[in-house]
C-alpha positions in Angstrom: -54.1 26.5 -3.9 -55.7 28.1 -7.2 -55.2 30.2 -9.9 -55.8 33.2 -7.7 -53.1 32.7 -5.7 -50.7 32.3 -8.1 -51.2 36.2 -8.4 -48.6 38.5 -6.1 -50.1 39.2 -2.5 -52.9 36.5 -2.2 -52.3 33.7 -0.6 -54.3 30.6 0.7 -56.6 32.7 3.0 -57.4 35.8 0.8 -57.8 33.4 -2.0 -60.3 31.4 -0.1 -62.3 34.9 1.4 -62.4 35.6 -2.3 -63.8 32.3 -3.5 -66.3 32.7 -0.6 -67.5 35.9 -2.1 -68.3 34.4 -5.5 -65.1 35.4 -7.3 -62.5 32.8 -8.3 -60.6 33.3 -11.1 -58.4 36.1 -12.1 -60.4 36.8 -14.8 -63.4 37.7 -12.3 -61.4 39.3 -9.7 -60.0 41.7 -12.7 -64.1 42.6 -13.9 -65.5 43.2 -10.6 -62.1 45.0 -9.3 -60.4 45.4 -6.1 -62.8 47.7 -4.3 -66.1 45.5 -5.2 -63.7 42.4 -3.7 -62.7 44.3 -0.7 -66.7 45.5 -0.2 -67.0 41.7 -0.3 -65.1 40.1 1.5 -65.3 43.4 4.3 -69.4 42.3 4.5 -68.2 39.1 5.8 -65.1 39.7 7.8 -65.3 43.0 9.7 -61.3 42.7 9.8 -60.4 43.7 6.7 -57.8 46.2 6.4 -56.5 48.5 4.2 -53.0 45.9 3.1 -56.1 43.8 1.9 -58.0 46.5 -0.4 -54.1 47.0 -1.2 -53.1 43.4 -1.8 -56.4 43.0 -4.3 -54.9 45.8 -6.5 -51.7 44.7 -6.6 -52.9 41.7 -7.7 -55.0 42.8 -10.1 -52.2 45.0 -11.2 -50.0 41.9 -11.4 -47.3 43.7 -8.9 -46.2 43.7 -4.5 -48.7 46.5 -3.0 -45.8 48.1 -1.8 -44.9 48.7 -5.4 -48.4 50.4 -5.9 -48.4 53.7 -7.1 -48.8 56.7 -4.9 -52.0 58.4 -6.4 -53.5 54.6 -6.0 -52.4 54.6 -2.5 -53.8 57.6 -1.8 -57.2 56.7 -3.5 -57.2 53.4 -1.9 -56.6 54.7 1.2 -59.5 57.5 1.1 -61.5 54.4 -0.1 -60.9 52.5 2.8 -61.8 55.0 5.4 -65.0 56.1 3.8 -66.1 52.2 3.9 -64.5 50.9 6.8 -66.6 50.0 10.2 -66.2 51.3 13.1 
């Protein structure tokens, strides 16, 4: 395991979709933001889901996605369904 994982919500697999989508540090997943990521890694897995969009803010934010906001939540959520495949 790396640096990202040592950020709350991503484990070994979300850390290793990430690294597989050009971004592995914190520093990169922080500049190119949880959306960007989640565009990403959704390109190459059609499974992504919105706890994964809400994992990569957490992280980012440096907290649980539970613990995320409710107006990011909401955006997030509105986010997901705009992008997400059917």
């Amino acid at each position: 395991m790396g640096e990202l994982s040592k950020l709350p919500n991503i484990g070994p697999n979300l850390e290793k979709q990430l690294i597989d989508v050009g971004i592995s540090t914190v520093e990169e997943l922080r500049s190119v933001g949880s959306r960007e990521a989640w565009l990403r890694i959704l390109s190459k897995d059609s499974s992504a889901c919105l706890m994964r969009l809400s994992a990569l803010e957490g992280a980012i934010q440096g907290k649980r996605w539970h613990y995320l906001d409710s107006e990011t939540k909401e955006s997030l959520k509105a986010f997901y369904y705009k992008h997400k495949r059917a």
